[in-house]
C-alpha positions as CSV (number, residue, x, y, z in Angstrom):
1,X,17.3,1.5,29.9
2,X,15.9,2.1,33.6
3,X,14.4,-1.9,33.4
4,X,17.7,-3.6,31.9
5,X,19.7,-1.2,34.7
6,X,17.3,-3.1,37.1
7,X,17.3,-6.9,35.6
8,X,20.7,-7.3,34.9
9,X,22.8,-6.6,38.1
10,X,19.5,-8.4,39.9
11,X,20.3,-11.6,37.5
12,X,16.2,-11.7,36.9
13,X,16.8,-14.2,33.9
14,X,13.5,-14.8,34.5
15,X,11.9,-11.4,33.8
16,X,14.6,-10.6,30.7
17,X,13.3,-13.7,28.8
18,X,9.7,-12.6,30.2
19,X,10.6,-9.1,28.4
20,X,12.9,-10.2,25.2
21,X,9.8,-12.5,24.4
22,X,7.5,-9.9,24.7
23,X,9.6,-7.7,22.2
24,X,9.4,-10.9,20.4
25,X,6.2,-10.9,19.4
26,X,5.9,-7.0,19.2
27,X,7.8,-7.9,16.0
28,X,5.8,-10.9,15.0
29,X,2.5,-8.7,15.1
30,X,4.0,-5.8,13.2
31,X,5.3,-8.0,10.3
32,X,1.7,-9.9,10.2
33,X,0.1,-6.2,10.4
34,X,2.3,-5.0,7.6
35,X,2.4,-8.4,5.1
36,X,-2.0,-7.7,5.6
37,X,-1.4,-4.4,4.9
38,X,0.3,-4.9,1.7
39,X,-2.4,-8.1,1.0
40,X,-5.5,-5.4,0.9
41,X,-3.1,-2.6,-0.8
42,X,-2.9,-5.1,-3.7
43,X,-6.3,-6.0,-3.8
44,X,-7.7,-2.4,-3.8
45,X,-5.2,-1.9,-6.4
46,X,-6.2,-4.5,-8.8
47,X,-9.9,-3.8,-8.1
48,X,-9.3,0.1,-9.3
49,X,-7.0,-1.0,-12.0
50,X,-10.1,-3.2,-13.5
51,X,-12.2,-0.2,-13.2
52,X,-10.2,2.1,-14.7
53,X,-9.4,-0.2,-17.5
54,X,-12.7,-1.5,-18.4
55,X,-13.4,2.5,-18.2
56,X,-10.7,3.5,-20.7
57,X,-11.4,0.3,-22.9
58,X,-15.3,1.6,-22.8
59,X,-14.3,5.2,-23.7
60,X,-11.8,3.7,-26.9
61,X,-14.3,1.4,-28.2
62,X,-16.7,3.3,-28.4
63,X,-15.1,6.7,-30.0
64,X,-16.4,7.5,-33.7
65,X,-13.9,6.9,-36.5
66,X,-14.1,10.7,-37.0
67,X,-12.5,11.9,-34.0
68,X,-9.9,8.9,-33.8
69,X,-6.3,10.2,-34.4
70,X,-4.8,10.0,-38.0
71,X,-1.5,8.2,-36.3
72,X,-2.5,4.4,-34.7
73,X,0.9,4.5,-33.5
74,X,0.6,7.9,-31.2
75,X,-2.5,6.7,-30.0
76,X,-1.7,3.9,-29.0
77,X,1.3,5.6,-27.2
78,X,-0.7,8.2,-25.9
79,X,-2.7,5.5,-24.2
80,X,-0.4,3.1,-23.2
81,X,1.1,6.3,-21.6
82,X,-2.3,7.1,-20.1
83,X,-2.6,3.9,-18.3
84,X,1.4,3.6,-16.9
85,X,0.3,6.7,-15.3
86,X,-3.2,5.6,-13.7
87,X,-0.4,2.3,-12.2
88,X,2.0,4.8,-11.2
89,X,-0.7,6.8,-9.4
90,X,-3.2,4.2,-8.0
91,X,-0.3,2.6,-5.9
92,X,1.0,5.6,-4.2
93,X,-2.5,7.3,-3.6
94,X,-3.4,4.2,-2.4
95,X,-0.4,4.1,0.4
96,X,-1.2,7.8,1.1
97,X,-4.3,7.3,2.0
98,X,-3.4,4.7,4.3
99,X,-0.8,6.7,5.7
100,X,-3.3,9.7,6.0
101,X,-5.9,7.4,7.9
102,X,-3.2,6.2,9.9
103,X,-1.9,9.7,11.0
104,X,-5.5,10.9,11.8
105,X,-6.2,8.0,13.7
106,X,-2.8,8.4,15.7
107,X,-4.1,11.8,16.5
108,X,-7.2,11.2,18.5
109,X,-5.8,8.5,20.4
């Protein structure tokens, strides 16, 4: 407030496009920041999801016929279940680790 008390009744027109540009492309930089944010969230989120996947798959495949469920249907429930939970939790521990980083980071500045 103490710079637009100073630019205004001065008519610095100058210096208040000077500053609105400046603020500007404070929020041109955050939105690229935030889109690349999002871009490598995704990616780290379809790389784990391959993983775990391929991991589960792995496991199932190779399980003897003996210890297999008597129900298809449950088990295939139970891991359909199984992997709408790894989704539901590789996205938001992904975000909180970011956030986490982020926070530590802000802390030794």
């Amino acid at each position: 407030m103490n710079v637009y008390d100073r630019v205004v009744p001065n008519q610095a027109i100058d210096t208040l496009w000077v500053l609105a540009s400046g603020v500007f492309l404070v929020y041109i930089f955050d939105f690229i920041i935030r889109m690349l944010r999002g871009y490598f969230v995704d990616i780290a989120g379809k790389k784990s999801d391959i993983l775990i996947s391929a991991n589960i798959f792995e496991r199932v495949m190779g399980m003897k016929l003996v210890n297999r469920p008597v129900s298809i249907g449950a088990f295939a429930s139970n891991l359909n279940l199984h992997l709408i939970f790894c989704n539901l939790f590789k996205y938001k521990s992904t975000f909180l680790i970011i956030k986490i980083l982020q926070r530590e980071i802000k802390k030794y500045k």
